[in-house]
C-alpha positions as CSV (number, residue, x, y, z in Angstrom):
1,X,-20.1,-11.1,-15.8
2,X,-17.5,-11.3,-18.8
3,X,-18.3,-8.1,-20.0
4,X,-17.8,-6.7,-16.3
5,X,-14.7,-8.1,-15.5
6,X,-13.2,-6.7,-19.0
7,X,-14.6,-3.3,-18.6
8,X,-13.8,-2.8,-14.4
9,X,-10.3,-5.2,-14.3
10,X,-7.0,-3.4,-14.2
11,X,-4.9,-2.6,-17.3
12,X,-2.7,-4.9,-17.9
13,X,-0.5,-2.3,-18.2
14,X,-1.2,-0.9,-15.5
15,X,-0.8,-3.8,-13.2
16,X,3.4,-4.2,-15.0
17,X,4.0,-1.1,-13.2
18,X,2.4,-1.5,-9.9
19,X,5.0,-4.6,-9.9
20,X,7.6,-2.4,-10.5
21,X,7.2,0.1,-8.2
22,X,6.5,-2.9,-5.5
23,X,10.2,-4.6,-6.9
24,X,12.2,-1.5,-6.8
25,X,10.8,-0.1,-3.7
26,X,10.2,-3.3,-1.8
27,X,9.6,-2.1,1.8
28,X,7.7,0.9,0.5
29,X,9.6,3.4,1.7
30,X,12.3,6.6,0.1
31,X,11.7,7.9,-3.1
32,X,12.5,6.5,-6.7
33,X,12.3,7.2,-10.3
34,X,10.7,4.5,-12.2
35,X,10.6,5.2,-15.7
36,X,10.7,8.7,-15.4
37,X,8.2,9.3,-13.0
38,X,8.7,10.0,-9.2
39,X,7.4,6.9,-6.9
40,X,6.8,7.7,-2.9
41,X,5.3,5.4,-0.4
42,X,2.0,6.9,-1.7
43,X,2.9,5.0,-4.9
44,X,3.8,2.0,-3.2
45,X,0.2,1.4,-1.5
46,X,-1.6,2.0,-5.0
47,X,0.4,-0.2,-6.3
48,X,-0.1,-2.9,-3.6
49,X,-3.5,-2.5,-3.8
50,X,-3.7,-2.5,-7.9
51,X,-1.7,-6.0,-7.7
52,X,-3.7,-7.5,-5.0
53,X,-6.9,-6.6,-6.8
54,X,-5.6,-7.9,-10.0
55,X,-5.0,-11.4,-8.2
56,X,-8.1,-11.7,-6.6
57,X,-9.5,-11.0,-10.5
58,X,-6.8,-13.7,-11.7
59,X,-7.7,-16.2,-9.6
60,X,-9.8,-18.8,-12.0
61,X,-9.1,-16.2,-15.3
62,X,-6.4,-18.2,-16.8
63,X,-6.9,-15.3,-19.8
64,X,-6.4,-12.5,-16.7
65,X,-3.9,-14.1,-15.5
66,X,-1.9,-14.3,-18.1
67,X,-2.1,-10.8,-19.3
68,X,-1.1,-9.9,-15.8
69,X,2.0,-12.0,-16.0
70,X,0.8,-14.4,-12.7
């Protein structure tokens, strides 16, 4: 199970952005530049769902949750 949560789990990288989009576009609407890059309410429900999977994957991985910044 190890090897399949490393291999499947968001990037942690990954997972920093999704937050940002959800902070700087917190009722998901409009369009933003984040880092260079346009963001849309498109963006906004990846990006829910990217941080919502990367809790459930947290949730009793003290070394995921860290390197998700939970």
């Amino acid at each position: 199970i190890g090897i399949a949560k490393k291999v499947f789990s968001p990037d942690p990288d990954e997972v920093a952005f999704a937050k940002k989009i959800i902070e700087a576009i917190p009722d998901g609407k409009g369009v933003h530049m984040i880092d260079g890059k346009m963001q849309d309410d498109a963006s906004w429900k990846q990006a829910k769902v990217l941080v919502e999977l990367a809790e459930q994957l947290a949730e009793g991985d003290e070394d995921l949750k860290a390197a998700y910044g939970f």
